[in-house]
Every structure is written in C-alpha cells, then in structure tokens.
C-alpha positions, -999 to 999 in steps of 0.1 A, spaced: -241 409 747 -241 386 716 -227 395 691 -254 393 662 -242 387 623 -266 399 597 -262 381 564 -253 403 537 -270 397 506 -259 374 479 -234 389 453 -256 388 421 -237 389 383 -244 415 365 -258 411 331 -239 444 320 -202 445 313 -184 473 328 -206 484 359 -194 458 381 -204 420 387 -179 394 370 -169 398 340 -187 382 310 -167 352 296 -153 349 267 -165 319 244 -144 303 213 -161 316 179 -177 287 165 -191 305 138 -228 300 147 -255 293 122 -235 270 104 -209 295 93 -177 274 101 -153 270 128 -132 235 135 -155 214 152 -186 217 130 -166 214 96 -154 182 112 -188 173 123 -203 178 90 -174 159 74 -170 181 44 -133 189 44 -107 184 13 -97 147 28 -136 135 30 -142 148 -4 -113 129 -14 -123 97 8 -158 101 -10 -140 103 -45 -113 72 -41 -150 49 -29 -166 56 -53 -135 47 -83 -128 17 -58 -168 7 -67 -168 14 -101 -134 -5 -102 -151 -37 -86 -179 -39 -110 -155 -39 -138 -128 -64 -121 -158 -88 -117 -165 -84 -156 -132 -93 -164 -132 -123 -137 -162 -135 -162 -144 -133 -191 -114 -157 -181 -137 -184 -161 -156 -179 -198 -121 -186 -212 -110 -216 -198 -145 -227 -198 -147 -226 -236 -112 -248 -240 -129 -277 -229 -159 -273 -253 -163 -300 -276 -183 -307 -311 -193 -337 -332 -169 -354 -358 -192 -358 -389 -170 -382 -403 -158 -404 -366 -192 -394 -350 -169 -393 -325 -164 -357 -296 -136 -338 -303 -121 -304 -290 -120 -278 -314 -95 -250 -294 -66 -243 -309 -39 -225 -292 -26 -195 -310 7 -178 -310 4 -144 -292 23 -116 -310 58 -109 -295 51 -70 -296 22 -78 -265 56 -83 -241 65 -46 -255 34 -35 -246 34 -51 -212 66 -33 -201 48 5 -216 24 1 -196 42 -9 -164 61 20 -174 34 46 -174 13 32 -142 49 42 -123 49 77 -144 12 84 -127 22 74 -94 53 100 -95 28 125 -104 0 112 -78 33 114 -49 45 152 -67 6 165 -59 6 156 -26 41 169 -19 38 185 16 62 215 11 46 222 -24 10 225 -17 19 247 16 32 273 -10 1 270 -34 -17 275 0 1 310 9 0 318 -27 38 316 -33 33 298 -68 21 265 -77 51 238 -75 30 213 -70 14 208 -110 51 221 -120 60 191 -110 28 167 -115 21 179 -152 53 165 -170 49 130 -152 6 128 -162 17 143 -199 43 113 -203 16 85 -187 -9 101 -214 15 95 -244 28 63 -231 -13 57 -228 -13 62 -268 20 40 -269 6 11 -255 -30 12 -275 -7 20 -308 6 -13 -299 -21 -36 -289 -34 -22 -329 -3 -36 -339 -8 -69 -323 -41 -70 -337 -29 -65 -373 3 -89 -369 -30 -117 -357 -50 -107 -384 -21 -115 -413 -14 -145 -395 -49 -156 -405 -67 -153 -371 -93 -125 -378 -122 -115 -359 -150 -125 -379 -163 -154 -390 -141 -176 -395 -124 -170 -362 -110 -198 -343 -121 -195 -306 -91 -186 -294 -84 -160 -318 -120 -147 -312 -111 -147 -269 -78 -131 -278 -98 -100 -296 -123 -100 -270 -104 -96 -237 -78 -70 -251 -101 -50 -272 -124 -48 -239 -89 -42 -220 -89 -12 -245 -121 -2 -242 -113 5 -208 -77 23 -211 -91 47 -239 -114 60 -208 -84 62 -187 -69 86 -219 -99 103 -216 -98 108 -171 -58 117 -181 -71 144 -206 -95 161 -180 -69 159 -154 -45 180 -175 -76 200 -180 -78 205 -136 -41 209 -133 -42 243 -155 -83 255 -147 -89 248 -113 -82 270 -86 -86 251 -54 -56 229 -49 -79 199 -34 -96 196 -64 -64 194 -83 -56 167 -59 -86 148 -62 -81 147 -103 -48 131 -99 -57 104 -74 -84 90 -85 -71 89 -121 -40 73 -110 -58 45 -90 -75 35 -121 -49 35 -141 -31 10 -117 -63 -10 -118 -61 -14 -158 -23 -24 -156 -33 -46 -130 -59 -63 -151 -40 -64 -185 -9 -84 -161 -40 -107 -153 -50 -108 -188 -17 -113 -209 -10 -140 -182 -41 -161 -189 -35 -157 -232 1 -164 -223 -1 -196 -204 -37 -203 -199 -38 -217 -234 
C-alpha cells in the first residue's frame, strides 16, 4: 500500500513572547520620535563639529566682506597717486602726492601683533587638546581653559599693546605736521584712513577676546567653549593678515 504523507501545517510565529513561536528580535534603540540615537543625530547634522562647521562659515563670510573692503581701499590708494591738478601759475598738470615717512614704532607694532596672532593660536591648539577635553567630558576637571585662558589673556593685552601703539604712530604723524584734517596731504589722509579702519576692526576683535574670556569661565558645555576660541582666533589671524597687507602697501606702495 502507498504510503500517504499528510502535510502538517505551517509553523506560524507567535505574536506573544514566551509561549512558544520564535523569539521576538531584538532591534537597536534608535530613540524613536526624535529622541536621539547615532544615526538620526548624524542625519539631522546637529552635533558639536556641525555647530562648529556652521560657526567658522559664517566668520569666513563676514571675513570676505571685510577683505574685499580693504582690497578697495588700496586699489583707492594707488589710484589716488596718480591723481593730478592744475598749476595756476604753469597752467600746466602736476601730481600733488607726496610720500610721507611712516613712523618707525609701526615695525614695533607689526612684530606685537605677529606675536599675539601666535599666542591665540596656542590657545585655539590648548582647547582642542584631545586628552584635555576627554577629562572635562568625564568630569575630572577642566584642563583644557587651564591651559587656553593664560594664552587668550596675553593675545588680549598684546591686543591693547598694539592699538597703544598705532595711537602712538598717529601722534608721532601728527607733530610731524601730517594731521587728519584739513590740511592733510593725501597720503597722510590714506595713512589715517587704512590703519584707523585696521583699528576699527581689531578693537572688535578686543571686544570677541573679552567674551571669550567671558565662555571660558560661564559656560558649561565644553563645545561651546570651543566654538568661542576658534572662531575668535581665525579672525584674529585675518586682521594680522590684513595689517601685513596694509603696512606693506604704506611701506613700499608709496
């Protein structure tokens, strides 16, 4: 006789853990709802180093704006060499720029504030010491601003040096007879221009080095501290960068 198989019926899972089926299986928290887990902070892109990315564009646009302004003022000042007014007595075109002698205290000032752009990148490298910030993470002290806040302290009075100095410069112009008013000579009117605008813009970088003193001792989160620091210290190189640009066209541009 044949022998006759019967199919037995499918195994079915059971829906309820513990009375038999397979086992339910175990998924990876990802924090649902938006809670948090690793792949949807780094799909959302709001981690420390995006914050910081975020934070470094948008000194690196507000940096371009004011390297273009300062692009203006030395095509302006080579443009203005070559100007030219009428001779009353010869009738006659002639060239009315007259080279002035630039204070010997601005080579000084150069060197302070090559000095102090190397101070605030010591400090920028001390916050973003690896070893440091891992034991302001586990809560083992803060070595990180131990080390940062000396370096930022000295680039803020070195900060004072150098506008203590360009003040000096000024005055030393001024009782050579070259004042800013009006009977400045064009060149002596340029001179004030460019490094009192130079100022302008390193008395705000005093001011970012003042907050950031401010972060390193009020806030909590040790990104934020971070984020102070960097994006102070780019535009600090950025003004040193500029005033080498600067002192070179009053220097030899003339």
């Amino acid at each position: 006789m044949p022998a006759t198989f019967t199919h037995s019926p499918a195994e079915t899972e059971r829906k309820e853990p513990g009375i038999g089926g397979k086992p339910p299986v175990d998924r990876r928290p990802t924090g649902g709802g938006g809670g948090g887990g690793d792949d949807e902070w780094r799909g959302d892109k709001r981690g420390p180093r995006e914050s910081l990315h975020r934070m470094r564009w948008s000194v690196f646009v507000a940096l371009t704006g004011d390297m273009m302004f300062f692009a203006v003022l030395v095509v302006l000042f080579f443009a203005r060499q070559s100007g030219t007014h009428m001779d009353t007595r010869s009738h006659e075109q002639v060239g009315d720029w007259r080279p002035i002698l630039l204070p010997p205290i601005l080579f000084l000032n150069t060197a302070v504030l090559l000095l102090s752009s190397l101070t605030i990148e010591i400090a920028r490298r001390h916050i973003f010491h690896e070893i440091d910030v891992l034991e302001e993470w586990l809560g083992l002290g803060r070595p990180a601003v131990r080390r940062a806040l000396p370096w930022i302290a000295a680039t803020l009075a070195l900060g004072f040096l150098f506008l203590a100095g360009q003040w000096a410069a000024w005055r030393q112009l001024t009782a050579q007879g070259f004042s800013f008013g009006h009977y400045a000579t064009p060149a002596s009117y340029f001179f004030y221009l460019i490094t009192g605008i130079h100022a302008a813009h390193l008395l705000l970088g005093l001011l970012a080095l003042a907050v950031c003193l401010l972060a390193l001792s009020r806030f909590k989160r040790i990104e934020l501290r971070q984020i102070a620091v960097d994006t102070t210290a780019w535009y600090w190189h950025a003004m040193g960068l500029a005033w080498l640009v600067l002192f070179a066209v009053l220097a030899l541009g003339q």
